[in-house]
N, C-alpha and C positions, 0 to 999 in steps of 0.2 A: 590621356584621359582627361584633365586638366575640369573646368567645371561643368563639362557637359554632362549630359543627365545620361545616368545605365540604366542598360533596356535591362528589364528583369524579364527572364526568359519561364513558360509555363512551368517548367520543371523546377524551375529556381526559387527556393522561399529565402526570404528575405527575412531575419531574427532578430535583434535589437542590433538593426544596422550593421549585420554578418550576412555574407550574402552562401549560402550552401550548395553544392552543385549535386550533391545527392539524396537521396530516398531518406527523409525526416523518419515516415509513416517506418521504415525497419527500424532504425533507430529508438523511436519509439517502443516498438514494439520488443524490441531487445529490455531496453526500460522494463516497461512491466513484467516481463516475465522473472526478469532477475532479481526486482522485490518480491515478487509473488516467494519464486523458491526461498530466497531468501529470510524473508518471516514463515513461513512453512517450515524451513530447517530449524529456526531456533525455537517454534510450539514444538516438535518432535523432539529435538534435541534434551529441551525440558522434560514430557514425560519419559524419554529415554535414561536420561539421568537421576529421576528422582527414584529412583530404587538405591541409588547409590549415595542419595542425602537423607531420601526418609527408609531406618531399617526397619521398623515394623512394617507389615501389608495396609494396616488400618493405614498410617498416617501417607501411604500413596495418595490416598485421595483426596488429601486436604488441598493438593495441584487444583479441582474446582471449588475451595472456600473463596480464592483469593481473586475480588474483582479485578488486580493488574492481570492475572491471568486470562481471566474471560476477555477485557477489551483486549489482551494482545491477540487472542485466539480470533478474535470479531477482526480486528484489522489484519491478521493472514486470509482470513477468507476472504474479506474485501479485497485486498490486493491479487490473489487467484481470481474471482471474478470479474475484477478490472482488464485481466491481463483475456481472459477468456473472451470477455466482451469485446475487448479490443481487435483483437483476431478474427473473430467469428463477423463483427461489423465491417470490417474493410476486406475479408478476404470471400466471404460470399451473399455478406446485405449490401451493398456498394449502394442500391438505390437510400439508403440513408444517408452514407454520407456526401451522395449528388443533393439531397436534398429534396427527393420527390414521394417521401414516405411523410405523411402530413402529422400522424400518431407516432408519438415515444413510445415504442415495442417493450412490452414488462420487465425483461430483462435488462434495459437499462432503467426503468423507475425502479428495479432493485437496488441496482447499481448506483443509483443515485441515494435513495434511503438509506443503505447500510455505510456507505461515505459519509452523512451526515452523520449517523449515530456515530461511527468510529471516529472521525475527525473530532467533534465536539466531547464526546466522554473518553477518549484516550489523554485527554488534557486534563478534564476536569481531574480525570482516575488520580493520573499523575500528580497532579497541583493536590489534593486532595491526601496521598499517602505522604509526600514530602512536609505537607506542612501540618500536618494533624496526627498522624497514624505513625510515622517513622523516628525512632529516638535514639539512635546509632549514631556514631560519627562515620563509619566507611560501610559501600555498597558493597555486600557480600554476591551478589549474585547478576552480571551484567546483563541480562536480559530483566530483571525487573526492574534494574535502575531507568535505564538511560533507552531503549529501544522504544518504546511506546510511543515518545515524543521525539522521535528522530527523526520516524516519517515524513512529519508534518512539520 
């Protein structure tokens, strides 16, 4: 091999000077789907188990008073929608990702908008209950700690 130059072959992506010999685009797609379910298990999870933190009925529903809740609930459905988008673009819009669809289809200007809201307020949320809101020494609950800003 010595200094000569390698042919990068069309199948071959080439990653911060890793050279891959297989299918990025499954990989990928394995990616998103695994956060998607992923944060979808721990929204469920949460109203699954608040019967067995809050015993009154009233106090269920205080699961939507709490902004960490809403932006984690925004960032599962972001990540469902990433993963949807992703699938549905390369396995039967392919003319987008050739590159010969001149217009960004709604479905990704959603895609793109709900990303920015979740990306920029699941930080603020974060930064925001940490330094202002929160007066505990230990996280009683690890999905409102630490998941929000794990993502990103």
């Amino acid at each position: 091999m010595g200094t000569a130059a390698m042919e990068v072959k069309p199948s071959t992506y080439n990653i911060v000077g890793v050279l891959f010999q297989f299918n990025v685009k499954a990989l990928y797609a394995c990616w998103r789907v695994f956060w998607a379910v992923y944060h979808m298990t721990w929204v469920l999870l949460s109203w699954v188990l608040e019967p067995w933190v809050a015993y009154p009925a009233i106090d269920r529903l205080k699961w939507f008073v709490y902004l960490t809740n809403w932006m984690y609930l925004l960032l599962a459905l972001e990540t469902v929608i990433e993963a949807i988008n992703f699938l549905y673009v390369h396995l039967l819009r392919y003319d987008i990702v050739k590159g010969k669809k001149c217009q960004m289809p709604w479905y990704l200007k959603m895609q793109w908008l709900l990303y920015e809201i979740v990306s920029t307020g699941s930080l603020m949320v974060t930064a925001w209950y940490w330094g202002a809101v929160y007066k505990g020494t230990l996280c009683r609950k690890l999905y409102t700690c630490k998941l929000p800003v794990t993502y990103y």
